[in-house]
SERO-644540 format. One line per 3 residues: number of its first residue (from 0); for each residue x, y, z of C-alpha. Coordinates in nm, 4 decimals, always signed. Layout:
! SERO-644540
NUM) X Y Z ~ ...
! end
This chain:
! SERO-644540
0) +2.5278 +1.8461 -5.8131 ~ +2.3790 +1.8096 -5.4536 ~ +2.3034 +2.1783 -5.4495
3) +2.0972 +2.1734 -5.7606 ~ +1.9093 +1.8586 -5.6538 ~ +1.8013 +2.0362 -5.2928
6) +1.7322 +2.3592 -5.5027 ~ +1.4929 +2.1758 -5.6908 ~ +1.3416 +1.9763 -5.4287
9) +1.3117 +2.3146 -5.2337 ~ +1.1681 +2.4768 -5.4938 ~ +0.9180 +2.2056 -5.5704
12) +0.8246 +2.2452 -5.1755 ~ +0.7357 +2.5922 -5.2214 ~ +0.4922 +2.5590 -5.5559
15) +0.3190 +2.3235 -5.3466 ~ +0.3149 +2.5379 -4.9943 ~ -0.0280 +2.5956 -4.8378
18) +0.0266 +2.8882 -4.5785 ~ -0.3538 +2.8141 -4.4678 ~ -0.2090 +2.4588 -4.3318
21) +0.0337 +2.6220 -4.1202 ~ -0.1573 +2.7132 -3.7860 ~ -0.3327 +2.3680 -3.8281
24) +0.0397 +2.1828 -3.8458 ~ +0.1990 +2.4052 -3.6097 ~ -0.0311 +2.3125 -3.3324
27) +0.1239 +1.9987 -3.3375 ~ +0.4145 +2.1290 -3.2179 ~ +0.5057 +2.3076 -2.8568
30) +0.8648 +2.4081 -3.0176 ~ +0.8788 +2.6529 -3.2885 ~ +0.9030 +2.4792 -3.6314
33) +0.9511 +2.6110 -4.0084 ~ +0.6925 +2.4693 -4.1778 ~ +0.5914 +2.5544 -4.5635
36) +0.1876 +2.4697 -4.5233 ~ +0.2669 +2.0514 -4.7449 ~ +0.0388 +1.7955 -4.6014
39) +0.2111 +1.4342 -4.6290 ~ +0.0969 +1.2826 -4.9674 ~ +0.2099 +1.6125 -5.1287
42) +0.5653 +1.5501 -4.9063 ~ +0.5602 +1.2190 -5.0664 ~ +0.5165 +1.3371 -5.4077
45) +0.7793 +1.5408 -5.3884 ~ +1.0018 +1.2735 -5.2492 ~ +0.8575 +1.0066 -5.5770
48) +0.9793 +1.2859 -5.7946 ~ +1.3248 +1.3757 -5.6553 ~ +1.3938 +0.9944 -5.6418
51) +1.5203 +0.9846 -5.9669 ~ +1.8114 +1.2235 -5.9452 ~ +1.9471 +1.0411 -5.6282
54) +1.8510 +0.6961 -5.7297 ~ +2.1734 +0.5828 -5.8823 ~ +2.4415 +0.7301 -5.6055
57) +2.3600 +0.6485 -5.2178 ~ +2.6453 +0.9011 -5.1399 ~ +2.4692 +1.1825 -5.3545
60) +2.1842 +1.1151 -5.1706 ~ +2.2886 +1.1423 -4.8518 ~ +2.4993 +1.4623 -4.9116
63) +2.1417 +1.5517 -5.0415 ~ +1.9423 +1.4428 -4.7461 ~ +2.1738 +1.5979 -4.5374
66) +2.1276 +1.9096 -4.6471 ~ +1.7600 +1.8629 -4.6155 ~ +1.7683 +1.7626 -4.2582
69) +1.9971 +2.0298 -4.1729 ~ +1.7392 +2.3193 -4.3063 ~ +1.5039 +2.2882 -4.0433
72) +1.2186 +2.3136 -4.1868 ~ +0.9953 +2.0486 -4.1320 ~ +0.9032 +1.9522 -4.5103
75) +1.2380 +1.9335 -4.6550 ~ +1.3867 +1.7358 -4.3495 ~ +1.0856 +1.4801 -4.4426
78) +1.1550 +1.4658 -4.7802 ~ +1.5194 +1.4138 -4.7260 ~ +1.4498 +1.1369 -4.4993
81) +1.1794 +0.9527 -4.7444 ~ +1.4678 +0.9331 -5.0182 ~ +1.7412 +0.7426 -4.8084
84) +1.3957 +0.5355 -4.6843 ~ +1.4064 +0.3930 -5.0089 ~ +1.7459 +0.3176 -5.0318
87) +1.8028 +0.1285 -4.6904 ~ +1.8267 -0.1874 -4.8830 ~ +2.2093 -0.0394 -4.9819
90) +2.2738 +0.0783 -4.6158 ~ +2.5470 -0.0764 -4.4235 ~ +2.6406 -0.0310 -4.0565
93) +2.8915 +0.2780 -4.0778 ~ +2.6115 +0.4831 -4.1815 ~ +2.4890 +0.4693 -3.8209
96) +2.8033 +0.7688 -3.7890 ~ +2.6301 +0.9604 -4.0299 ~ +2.3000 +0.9887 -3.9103
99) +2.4701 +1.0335 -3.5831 ~ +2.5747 +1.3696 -3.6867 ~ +2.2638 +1.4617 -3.8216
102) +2.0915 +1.4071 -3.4680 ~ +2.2675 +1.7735 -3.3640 ~ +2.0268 +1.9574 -3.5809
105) +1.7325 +1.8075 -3.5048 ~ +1.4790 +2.0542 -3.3381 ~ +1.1341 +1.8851 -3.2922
108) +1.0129 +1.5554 -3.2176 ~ +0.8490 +1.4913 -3.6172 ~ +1.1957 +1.4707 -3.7771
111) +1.3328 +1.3286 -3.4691 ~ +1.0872 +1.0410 -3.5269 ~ +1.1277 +1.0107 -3.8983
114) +1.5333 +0.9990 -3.9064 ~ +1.4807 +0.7699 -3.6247 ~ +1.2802 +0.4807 -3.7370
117) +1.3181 +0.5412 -4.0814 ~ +1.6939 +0.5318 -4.0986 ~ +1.8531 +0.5238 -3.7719
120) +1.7027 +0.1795 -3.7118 ~ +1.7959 +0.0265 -3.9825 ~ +2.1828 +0.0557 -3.9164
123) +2.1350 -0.0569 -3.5312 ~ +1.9296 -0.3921 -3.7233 ~ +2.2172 -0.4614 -3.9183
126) +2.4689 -0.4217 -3.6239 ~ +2.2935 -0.4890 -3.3017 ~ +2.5760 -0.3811 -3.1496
129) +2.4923 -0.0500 -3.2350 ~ +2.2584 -0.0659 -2.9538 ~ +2.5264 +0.0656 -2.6928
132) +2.6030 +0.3507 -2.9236 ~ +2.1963 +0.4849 -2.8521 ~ +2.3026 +0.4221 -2.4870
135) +2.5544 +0.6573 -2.4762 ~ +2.2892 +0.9147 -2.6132 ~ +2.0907 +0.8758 -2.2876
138) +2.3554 +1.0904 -2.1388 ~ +2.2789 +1.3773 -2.3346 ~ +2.2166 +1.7466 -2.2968
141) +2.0031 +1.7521 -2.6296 ~ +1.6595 +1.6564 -2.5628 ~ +1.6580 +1.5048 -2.9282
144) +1.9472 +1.3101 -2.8874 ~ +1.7563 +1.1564 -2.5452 ~ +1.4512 +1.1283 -2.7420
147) +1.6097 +0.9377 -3.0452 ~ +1.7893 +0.6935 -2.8110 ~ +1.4502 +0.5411 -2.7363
150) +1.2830 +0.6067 -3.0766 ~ +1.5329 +0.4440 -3.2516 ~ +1.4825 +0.1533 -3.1154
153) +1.0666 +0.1386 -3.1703 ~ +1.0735 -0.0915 -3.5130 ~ +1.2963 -0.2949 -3.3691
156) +1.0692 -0.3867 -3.0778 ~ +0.7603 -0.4200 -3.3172 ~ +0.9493 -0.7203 -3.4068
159) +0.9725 -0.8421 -3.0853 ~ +1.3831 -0.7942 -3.1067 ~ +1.6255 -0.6292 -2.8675
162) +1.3632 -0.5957 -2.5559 ~ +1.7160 -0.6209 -2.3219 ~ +1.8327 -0.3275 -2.5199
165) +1.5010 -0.1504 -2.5450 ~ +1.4699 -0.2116 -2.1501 ~ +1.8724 -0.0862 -2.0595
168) +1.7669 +0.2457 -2.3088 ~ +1.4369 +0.3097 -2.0761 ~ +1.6319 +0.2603 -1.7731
171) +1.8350 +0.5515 -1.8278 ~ +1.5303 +0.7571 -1.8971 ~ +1.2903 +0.6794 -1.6841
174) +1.3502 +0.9470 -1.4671 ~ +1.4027 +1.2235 -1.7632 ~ +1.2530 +1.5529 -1.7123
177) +1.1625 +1.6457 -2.0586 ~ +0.8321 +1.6071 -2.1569 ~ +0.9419 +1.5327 -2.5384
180) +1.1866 +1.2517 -2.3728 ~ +0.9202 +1.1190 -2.1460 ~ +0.7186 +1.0857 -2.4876
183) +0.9685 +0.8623 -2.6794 ~ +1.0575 +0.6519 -2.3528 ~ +0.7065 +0.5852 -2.3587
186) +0.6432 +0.4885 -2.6729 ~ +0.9368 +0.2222 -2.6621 ~ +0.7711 +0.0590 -2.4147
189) +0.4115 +0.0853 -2.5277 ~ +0.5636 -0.0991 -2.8647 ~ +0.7568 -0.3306 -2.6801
192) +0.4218 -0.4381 -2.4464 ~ +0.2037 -0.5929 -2.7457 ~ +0.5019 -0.8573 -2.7517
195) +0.6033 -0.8665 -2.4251 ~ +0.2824 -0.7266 -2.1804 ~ +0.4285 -0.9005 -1.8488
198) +0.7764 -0.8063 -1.9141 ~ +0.7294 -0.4501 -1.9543 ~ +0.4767 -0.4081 -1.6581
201) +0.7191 -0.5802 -1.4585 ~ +0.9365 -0.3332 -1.5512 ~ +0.7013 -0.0371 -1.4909
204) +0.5849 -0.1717 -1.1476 ~ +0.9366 -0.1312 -1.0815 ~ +0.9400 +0.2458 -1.1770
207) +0.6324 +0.3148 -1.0663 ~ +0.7016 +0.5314 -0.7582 ~ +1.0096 +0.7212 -0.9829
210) +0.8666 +0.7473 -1.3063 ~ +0.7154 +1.0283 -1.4453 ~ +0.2933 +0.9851 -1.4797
213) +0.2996 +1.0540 -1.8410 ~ +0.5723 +0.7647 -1.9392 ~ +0.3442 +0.5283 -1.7615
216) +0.0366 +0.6204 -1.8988 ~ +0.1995 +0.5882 -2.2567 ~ +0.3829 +0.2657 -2.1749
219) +0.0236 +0.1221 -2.0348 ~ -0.1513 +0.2279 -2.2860 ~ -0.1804 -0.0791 -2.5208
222) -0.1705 -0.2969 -2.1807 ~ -0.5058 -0.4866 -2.0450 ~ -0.6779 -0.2943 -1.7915
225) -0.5587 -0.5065 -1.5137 ~ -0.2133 -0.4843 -1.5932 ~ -0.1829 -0.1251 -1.6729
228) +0.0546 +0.0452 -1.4288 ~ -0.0088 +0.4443 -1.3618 ~ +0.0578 +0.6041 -1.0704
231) -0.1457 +0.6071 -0.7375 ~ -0.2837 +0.8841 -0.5889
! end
């Protein structure tokens, strides 16, 4: 049944492809992505009319999600995602091994985000605990599975929850290489600032000297003048 469902949803994708959006999406994007053209209300119209079929069974629709994610290309990962977004209200912890899994075939930072703080999140706020699973992913070769370490947090930081976590996940990245990684780490922060401004420059005065420019100017970013950190010349 999951087959015909992503059939479907695929082929509803590809009535509604515009291949003049393409080079306009693309330059979004330093890593090559598969992209069908689908701006994002038409994504989410395609997600409001797949709904139905899924509705009923969370496990058909994450076999279908899955599936979605695993294609690669950019719309269908996004639709698969929107789906299990409206069916977090039925997710329970163990999921978090699911999406897990899924993090191995990421391959740019939009569906990174998406599964991230749209689904990953929502496991690690219903086990905190979780929290020293997305740890563990700091230690990573995959530059996704960095990145999603920090992202994953982001929600939960809006809410002015798990800062300690937030703050042991930017520890092990503040020193990361990858621009994608340097990015998400900070993001985190920038999120986690608006609640917690002297905390977090604290923690960036700290880094200062070690950190790359780019994660302080993100982290800084939403900081008063006077207490944004970025590196001296």
């Amino acid at each position: 049944m999951s087959g015909a469902i992503v059939d479907e949803i695929r082929a509803d994708i590809l009535r509604r492809a515009r291949r003049e959006n393409v080079p306009r999406i693309k330059r979004f994007f330093k890593e090559a992505v598969e992209v069908r053209g689908l701006m994002s209300p038409q994504i989410e119209e395609v997600a409001k009319l797949a709904y139905p079929m899924v509705r009923e069974d969370l496990n058909l629709a994450l076999e279908v999600a899955g599936r979605l994610v695993a294609s690669g290309v950019l719309e269908e990962a996004s639709v698969g995602i929107r789906l299990l977004g409206r069916m977090t209200g039925r997710f329970t912890p163990e999921l978090f091994d699911v999406f897990d899994g899924w993090v191995d075939r990421l391959t740019n930072w939009a569906t990174t985000d998406g599964l991230c703080t749209s689904l990953i999140s929502e496991t690690v706020t219903l086990d905190p605990e979780l929290a020293g699973r997305l740890l563990l992913w700091t230690g990573s070769e995959g530059r996704w599975r960095r990145r999603a370490a920090a992202v994953s947090l982001v929600p939960l930081v809006r809410k002015g929850l798990m800062l300690d976590e937030a703050f042991a996940v930017a520890e092990r990245l503040m020193t990361d290489g990858d621009e994608m990684v340097q990015k998400g780490v900070g993001w985190l922060l920038k999120e986690a600032a608006k609640g917690h401004p002297h905390e977090v420059r604290g923690f960036l005065l700290r880094w200062r000297a070690e950190a790359p420019a780019l994660v302080l100017r993100y982290a800084s970013e939403k900081l008063p003048g006077e207490m944004k950190v970025l590196k001296t010349r």
